[in-house]
N, C-alpha and C positions, 0 to 999 in steps of 0.2 A: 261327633257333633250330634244333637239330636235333633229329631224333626218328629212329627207329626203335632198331635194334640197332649192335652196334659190331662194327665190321668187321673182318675176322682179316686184310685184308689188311695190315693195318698192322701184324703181325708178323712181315712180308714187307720190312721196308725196316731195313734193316739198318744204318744212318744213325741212325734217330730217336733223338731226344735229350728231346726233348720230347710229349707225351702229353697233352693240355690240353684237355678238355671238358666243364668242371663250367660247370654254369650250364645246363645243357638238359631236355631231355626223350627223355633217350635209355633206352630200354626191357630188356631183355633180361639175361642175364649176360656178367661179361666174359668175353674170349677169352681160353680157357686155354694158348694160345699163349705170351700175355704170359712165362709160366713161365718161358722160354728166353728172353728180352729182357736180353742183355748193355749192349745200347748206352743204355738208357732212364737216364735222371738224374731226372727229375720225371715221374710220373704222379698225375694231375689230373682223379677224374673226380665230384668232389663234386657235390649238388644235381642227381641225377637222379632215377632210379626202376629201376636195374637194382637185379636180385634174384639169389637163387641165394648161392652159395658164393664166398669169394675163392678165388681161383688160387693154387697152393702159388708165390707171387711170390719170386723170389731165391731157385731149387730149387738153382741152380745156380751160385750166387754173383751179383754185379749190381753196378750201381754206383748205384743208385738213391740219389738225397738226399732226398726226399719223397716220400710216397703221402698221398694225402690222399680218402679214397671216402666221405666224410661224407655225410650224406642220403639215402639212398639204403632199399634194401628188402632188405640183404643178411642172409643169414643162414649157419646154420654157430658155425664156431668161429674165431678166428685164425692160419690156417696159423704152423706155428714156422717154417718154412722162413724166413719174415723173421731168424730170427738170423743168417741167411747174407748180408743186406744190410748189409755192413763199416760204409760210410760212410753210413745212412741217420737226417737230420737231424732228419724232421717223420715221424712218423704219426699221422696222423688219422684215423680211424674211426667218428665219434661219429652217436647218430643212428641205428642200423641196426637190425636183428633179430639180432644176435648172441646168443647164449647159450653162457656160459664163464664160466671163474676166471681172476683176477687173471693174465696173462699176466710171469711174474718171469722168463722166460727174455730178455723182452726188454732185462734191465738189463746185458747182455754185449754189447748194443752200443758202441762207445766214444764215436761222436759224436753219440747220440740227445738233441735238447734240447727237444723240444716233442710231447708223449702226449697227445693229448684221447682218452679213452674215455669221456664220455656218452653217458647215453642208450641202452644197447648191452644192457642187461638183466647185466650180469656182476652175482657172487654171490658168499657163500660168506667166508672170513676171509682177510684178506691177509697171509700169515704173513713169518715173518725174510725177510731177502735172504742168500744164498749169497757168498760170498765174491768170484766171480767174475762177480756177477749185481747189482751195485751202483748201475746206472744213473750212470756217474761226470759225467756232463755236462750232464745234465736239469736244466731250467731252468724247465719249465711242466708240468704234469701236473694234468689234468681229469680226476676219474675221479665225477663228479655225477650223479644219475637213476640208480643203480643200485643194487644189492639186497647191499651189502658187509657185511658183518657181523663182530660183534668188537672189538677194541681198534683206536685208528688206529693205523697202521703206523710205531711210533716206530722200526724197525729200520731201515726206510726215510727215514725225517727223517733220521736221525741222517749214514748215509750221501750226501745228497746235498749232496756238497762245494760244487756249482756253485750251489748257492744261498745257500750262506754268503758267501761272493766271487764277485763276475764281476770279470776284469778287463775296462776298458774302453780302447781305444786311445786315447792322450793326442792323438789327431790331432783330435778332434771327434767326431761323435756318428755311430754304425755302425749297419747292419741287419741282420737276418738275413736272409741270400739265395743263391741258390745265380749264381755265377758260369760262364755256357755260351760256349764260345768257337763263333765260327761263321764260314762263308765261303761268300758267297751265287754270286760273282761267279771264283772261283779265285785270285783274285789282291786281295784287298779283306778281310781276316779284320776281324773285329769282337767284341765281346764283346754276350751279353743275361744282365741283369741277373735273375733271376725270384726273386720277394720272397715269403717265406713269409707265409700269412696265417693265421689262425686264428679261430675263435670263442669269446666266452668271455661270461659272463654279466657287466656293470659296472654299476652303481646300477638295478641288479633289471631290468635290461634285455638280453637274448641278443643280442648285435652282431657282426657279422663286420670284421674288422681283416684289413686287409693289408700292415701294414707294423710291424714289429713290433723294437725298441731290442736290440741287444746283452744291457743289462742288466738285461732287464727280465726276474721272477721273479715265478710263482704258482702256488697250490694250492688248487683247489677240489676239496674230497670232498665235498660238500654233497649233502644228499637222499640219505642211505643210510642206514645203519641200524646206524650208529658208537656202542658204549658205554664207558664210564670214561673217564680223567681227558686234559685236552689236555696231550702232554708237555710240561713244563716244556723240552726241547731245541726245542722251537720257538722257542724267543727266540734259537739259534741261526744259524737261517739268515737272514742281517742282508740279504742280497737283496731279500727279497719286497718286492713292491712291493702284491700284492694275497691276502689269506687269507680263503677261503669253508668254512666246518664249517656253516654252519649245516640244521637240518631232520636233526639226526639224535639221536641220546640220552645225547646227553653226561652227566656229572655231574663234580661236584666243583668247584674255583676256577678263575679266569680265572687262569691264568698270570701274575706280575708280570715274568717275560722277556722278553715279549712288548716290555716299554719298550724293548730290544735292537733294533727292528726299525725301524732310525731311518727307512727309505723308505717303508715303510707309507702306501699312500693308502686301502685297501680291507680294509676288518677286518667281515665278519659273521659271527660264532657264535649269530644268533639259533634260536628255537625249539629248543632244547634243554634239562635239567634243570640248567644249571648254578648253584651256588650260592657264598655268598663275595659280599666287597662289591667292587667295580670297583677295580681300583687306582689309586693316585690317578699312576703312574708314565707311566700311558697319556696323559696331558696333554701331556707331552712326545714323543709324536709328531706333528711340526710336518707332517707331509706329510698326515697323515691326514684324506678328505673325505667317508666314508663310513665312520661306524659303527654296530652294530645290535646291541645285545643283546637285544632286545627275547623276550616270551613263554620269561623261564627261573625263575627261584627267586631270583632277587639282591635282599638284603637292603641295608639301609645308605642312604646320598648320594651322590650323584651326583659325579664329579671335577668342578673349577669351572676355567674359566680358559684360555684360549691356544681351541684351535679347539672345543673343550667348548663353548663358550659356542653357536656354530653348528649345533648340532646341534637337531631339534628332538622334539617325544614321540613320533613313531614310532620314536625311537631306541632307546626305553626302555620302549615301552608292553608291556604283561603280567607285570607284574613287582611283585606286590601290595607287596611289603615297600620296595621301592624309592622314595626322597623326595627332592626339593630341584629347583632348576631341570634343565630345561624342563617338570618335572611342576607339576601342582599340588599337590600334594601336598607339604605344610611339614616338614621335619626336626624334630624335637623333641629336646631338649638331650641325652637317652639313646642319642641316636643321634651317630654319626662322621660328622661334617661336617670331611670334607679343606681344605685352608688354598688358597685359590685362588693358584694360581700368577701366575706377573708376563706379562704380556701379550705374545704370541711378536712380537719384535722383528727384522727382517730386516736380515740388513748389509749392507754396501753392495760388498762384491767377493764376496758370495753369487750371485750372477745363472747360474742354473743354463744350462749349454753348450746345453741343446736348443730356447731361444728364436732362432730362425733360421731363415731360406727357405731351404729346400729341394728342389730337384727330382730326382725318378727316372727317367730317360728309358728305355725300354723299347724294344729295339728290333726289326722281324721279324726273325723266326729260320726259315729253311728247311732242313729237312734230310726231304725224304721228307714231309713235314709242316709247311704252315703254319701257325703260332701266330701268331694278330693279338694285338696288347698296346699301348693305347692311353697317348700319354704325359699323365703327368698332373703336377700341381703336391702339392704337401704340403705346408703352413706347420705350423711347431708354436709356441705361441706359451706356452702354458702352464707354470709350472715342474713338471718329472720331467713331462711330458706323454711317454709313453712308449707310445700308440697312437695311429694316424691312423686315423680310423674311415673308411670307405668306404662300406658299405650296413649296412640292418639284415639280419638273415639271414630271405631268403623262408618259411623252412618250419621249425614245428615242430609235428611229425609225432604227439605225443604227450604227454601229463602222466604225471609220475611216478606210478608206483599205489606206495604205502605197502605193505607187509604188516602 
């Protein structure tokens, strides 16, 4: 493991491609060197305990595909100089001492598909998108544990195209990952593979994923401090696969668009004021394995039928007005008991493409810098099984405080 601080000479090697040392105990801030770093693709310095400021990174333009400084003790702001990173795929930040607003400039990148900002203390209301500030590719955006305020950002929904469609290559089932060409020997080039990973919160659990589907699409705002209604264009983005509102101050009905979201495995909007009876249209999402409305205003019964039936009263508990199975609580004739749906029936040339072995062979990469990257196996056996989970994430550095 290493420790101490991180060495400038390593903006001395004019080669490196790679930048990989998250998982340590390395101390200090980074080198503001890095600034001037043309040749870097991935830097990778999550799960430390450096502090201080980021580096105005991409002062100067960059080819950077990921940054990823999660965990860590940084504080400051988010240099914008990141708008000057063209091609940059993943940033992750989440986890830090930041204090800022809603960073909109960064929707002018073209091939940004994966923002986690948790955890980072941001604030304050997240207004329109500018026309050239649209985020056209994003595909995952965590912005949970922070202090957002105002309506959710339907100007934002509305614009992100890449969550309404992904396409996926009819060849089988792709990753997100950055492809680095390399040649150890002069004469022997090779390619290494490096696989974006991320964190993200799945059945109330904070998991680190490294290996992460083409198609896969989510949106956690969860734990801020979000008011009025969920747009009805949320039933829009037919991608997601996972949607987190919950722990913030919603009001008004659950969307029936939402039936729209045929991938859906992960639906919480619990702990909010929302009210309206459940719609009976949510029955018909067959993927869904995770749902929570629990502790809001919802009157009426329960939808019956297809994966409803699986769910149990934590799903539903806080919700005085609410009756019929898994509660105890009996419907009485004055109340809207929806017609239970016919029991979800699977056919038989359904058999989703991602049941299949897998492997990701990872290979050294020397340039100025050796990166060890062990090869490993991945089965996915599940259907839409669309993470490979790796570890749980060592550190979390902090609990939301509420205002």
């Amino acid at each position: 493991m290493l420790t101490g601080e991180i060495s400038p000479l390593y903006c001395t090697l004019t080669s490196l491609d790679v930048l990989s040392m998250s998982d340590n105990m390395l101390s200090g801030t980074i080198p503001r060197c890095l600034e001037n770093s043309t040749s870097l693709l991935i830097l990778n310095l999550k799960n430390n305990s450096l502090h201080g400021i980021i580096p105005e990174i991409c002062k100067n333009g960059g080819n950077l595909e990921m940054i990823d400084l999660s965990y860590n003790q940084l504080q400051g702001h988010l240099p914008q100089s990141l708008s000057n990173c063209m091609i940059l795929q993943v940033l992750a930040v989440s986890n830090n001492q930041l204090n800022d607003v809603f960073p909109s400039w960064l929707g002018s990148l073209p091939e940004l598909r994966l923002l986690t900002l948790r955890h980072i203390w941001f604030h304050s209301i997240i207004g329109k998108p500018e026309n050239d500030m649209q985020f056209p590719k994003l595909q995952v955006i965590d912005l949970s544990y922070n202090n957002f305020i105002g309506e959710l950002p339907s100007g934002y929904i509305f614009s992100w195209n890449s969550m309404k469609a992904i396409n996926v290559k009819s060849t089988g089932v792709t990753f997100m990952y950055s492809q680095l060409d390399y040649n150890v020997s002069g004469n022997n080039p090779g390619v290494l593979f490096y696989p974006y990973g991320i964190t993200i919160t799945f059945q109330g659990v904070e998991r680190y994923y490294i290996i992460i589907q083409d198609m896969f699409a989510a949106i956690d705002l969860s734990c801020n401090r979000f008011e009025g209604e969920i747009p009805i264009l949320m039933g829009n983005l037919k991608a997601l696969h996972s949607l987190n509102l919950s722990n913030n101050m919603l009001t008004g009905y659950i969307p029936s668009s939402l039936e729209n979201l045929k991938d859906l495995e992960s639906l919480d909007i619990s702990r909010n004021n929302l009210s309206g009876v459940i719609p009976q249209q949510l029955s018909q999402l067959w993927f869904l394995s995770i749902f929570n409305v629990s502790y809001n205003n919802l009157p009426g019964s329960i939808p019956q039928g297809n994966q409803f039936n699986a769910f149990d009263n934590t799903s539903f508990e806080g919700n005085p007005k609410l009756c019929g199975a898994p509660l105890s609580k009996k419907c009485v004739n004055s109340q809207f008991t929806p017609q239970p749906t016919s029991a979800f029936k699977k056919d038989d040339d359904s058999e989703s493409p991602l049941q299949l072995d897998w492997k990701f062979v990872l290979a050294g990469y020397i340039s100025g810098l050796v990166v060890g990257i062990v090869l490993s196996d991945f089965v996915i056996m599940r259907r839409h099984e669309w993470l490979v989970k790796i570890k749980r994430t060592r550190k979390r550095r902090r609990r939301h405080r509420r205002n």
